[in-house]
TORVEXDREN-929018 format. One record per residue: residue number from 1; residue in one letter; z, y, x of N, C-alpha, C in turn. Coordinates in Angstrom, 2 decimals, m for minus. Last residue first. Layout:
N
ATOM   num   residu       n.w       n.v       n.u      ca.w      ca.v      ca.u       c.w       c.v       c.u
ATOM   NUM        A         Z         Y         X         Z         Y         X         Z         Y         X
...
END
This chain:
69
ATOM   num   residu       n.w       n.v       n.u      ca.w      ca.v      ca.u       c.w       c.v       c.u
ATOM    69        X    m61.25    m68.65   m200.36    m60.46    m68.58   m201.86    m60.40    m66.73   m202.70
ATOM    68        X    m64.40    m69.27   m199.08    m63.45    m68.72   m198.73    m62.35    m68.59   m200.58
ATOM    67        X    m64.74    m73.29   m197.95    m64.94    m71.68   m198.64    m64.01    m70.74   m198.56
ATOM    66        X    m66.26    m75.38   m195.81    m64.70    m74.67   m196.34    m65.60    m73.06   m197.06
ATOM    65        X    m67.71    m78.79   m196.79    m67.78    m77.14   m196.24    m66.30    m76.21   m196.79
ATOM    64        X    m67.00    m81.82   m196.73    m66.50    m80.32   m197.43    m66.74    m79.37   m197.00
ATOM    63        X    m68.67    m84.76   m197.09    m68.56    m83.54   m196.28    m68.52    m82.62   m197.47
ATOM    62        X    m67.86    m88.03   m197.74    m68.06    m86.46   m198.45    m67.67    m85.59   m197.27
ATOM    61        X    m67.31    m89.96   m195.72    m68.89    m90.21   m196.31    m68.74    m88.61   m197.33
ATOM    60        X    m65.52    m90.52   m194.62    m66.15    m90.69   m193.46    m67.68    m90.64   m194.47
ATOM    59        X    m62.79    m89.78   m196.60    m63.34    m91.21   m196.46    m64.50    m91.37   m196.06
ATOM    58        X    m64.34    m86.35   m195.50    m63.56    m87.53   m196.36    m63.74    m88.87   m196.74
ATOM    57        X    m64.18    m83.98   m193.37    m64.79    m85.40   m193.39    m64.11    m86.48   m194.40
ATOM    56        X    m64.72    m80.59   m193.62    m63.43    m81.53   m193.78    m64.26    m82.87   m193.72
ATOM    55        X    m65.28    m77.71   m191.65    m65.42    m78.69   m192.57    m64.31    m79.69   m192.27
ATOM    54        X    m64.51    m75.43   m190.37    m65.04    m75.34   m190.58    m66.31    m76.05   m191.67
ATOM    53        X    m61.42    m73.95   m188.59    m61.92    m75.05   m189.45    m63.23    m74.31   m190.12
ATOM    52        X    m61.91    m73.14   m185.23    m61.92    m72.22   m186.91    m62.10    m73.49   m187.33
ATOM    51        X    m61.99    m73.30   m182.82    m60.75    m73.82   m183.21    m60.57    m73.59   m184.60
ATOM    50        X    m64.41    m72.29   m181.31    m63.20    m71.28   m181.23    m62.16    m71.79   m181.96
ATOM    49        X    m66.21    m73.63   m182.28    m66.24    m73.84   m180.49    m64.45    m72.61   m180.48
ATOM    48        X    m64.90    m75.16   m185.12    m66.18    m74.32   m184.41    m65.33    m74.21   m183.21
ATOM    47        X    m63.93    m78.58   m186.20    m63.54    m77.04   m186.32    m65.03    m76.32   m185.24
ATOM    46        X    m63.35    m80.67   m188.96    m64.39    m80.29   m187.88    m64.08    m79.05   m187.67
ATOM    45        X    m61.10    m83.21   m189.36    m61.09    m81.77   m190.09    m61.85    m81.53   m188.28
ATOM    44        X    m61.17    m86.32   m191.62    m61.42    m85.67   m190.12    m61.65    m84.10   m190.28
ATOM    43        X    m59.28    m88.30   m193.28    m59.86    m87.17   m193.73    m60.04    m86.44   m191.92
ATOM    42        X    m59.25    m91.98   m195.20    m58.88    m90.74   m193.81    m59.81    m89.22   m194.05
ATOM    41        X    m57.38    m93.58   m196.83    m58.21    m92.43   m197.03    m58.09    m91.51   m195.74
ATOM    40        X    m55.79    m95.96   m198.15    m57.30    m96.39   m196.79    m58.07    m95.07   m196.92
ATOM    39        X    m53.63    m95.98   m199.61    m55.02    m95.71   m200.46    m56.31    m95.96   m199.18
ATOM    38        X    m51.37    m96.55   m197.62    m51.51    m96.93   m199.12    m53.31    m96.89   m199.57
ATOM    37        X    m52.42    m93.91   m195.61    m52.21    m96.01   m195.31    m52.21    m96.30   m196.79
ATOM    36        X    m54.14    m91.35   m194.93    m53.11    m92.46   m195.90    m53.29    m93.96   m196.41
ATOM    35        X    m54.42    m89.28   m192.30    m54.40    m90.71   m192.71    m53.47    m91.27   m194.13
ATOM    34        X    m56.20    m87.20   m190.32    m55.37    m87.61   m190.87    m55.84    m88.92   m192.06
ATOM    33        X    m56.93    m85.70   m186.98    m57.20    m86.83   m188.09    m56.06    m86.81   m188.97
ATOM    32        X    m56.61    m83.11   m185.86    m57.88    m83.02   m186.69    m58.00    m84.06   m187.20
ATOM    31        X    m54.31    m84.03   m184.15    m54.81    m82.75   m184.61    m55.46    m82.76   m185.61
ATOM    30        X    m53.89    m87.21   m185.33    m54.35    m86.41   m184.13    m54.03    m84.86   m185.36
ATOM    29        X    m52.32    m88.41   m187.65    m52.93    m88.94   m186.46    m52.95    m88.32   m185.52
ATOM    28        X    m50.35    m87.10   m190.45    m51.48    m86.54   m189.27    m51.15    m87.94   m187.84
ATOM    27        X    m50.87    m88.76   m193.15    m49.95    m88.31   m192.61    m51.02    m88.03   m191.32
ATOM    26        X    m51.05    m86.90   m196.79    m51.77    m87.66   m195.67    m50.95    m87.95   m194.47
ATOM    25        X    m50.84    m87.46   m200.25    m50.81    m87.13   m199.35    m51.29    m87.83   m197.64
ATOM    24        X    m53.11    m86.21   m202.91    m53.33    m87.36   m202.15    m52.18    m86.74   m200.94
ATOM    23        X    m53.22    m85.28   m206.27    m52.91    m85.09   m204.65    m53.04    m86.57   m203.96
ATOM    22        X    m55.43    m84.54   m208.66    m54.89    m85.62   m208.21    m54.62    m84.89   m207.10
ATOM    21        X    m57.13    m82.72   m210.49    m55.99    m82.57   m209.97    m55.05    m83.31   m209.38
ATOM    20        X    m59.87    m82.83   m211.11    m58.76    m84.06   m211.67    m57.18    m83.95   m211.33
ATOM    19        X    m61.12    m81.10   m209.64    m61.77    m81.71   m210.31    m61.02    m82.08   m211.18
ATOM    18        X    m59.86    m80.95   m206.62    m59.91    m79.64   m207.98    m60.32    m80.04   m209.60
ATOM    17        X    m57.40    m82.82   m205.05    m58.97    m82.98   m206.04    m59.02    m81.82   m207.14
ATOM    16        X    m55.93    m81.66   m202.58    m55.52    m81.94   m203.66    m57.35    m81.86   m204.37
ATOM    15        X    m54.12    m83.36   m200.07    m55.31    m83.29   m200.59    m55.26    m82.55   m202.04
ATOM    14        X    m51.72    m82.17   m197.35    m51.74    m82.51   m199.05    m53.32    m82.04   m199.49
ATOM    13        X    m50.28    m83.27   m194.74    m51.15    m82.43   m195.42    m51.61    m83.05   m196.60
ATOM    12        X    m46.72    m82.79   m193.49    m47.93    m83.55   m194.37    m49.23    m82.65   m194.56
ATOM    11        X    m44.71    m81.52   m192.84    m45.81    m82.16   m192.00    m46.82    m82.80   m192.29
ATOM    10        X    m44.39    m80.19   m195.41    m43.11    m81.03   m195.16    m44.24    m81.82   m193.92
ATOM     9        X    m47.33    m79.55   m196.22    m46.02    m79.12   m196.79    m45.24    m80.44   m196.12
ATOM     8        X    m50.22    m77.57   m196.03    m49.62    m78.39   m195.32    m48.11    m78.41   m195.94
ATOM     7        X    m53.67    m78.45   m197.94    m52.18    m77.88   m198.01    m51.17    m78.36   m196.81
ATOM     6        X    m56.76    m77.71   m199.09    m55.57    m78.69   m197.97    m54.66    m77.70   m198.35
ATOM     5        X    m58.75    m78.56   m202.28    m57.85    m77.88   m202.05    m56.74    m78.30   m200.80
ATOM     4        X    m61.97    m79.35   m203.25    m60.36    m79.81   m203.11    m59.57    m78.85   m202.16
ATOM     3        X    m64.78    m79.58   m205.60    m63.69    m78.94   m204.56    m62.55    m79.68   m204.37
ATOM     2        X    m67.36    m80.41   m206.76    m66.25    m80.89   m206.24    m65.81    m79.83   m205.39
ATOM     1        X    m69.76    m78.51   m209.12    m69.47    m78.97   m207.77    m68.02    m79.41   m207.67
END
């Protein structure tokens, strides 16, 4: 299976591909959008009725369920 790994560092949030170890960084839109202009990669973060992340939306076609580490 694919994993990836959020990170927040310097206001950024940092993708990182478990797979290949590539980062991607992002810059935040909204609360819950984020964006990197260079590569056209948005990432929508779904949270539960109480504000819990709960999935991640990547380039609007891989859904990430969150696990626990």
């Amino acid at each position: 299976d694919n994993y990836i790994q959020l990170t927040a560092r310097n206001n950024k949030l940092v993708v990182k591909q478990l797979w290949d170890n590539k980062e991607i960084i992002l810059d935040p839109q909204t609360e819950t959008y984020f964006y990197n202009n260079e590569q056209s990669y948005p990432l929508q973060v779904m949270k539960d009725k109480d504000g819990n992340v709960t999935q991640v939306l990547v380039l609007g076609i891989d859904l990430f369920d969150k696990v626990k580490s």
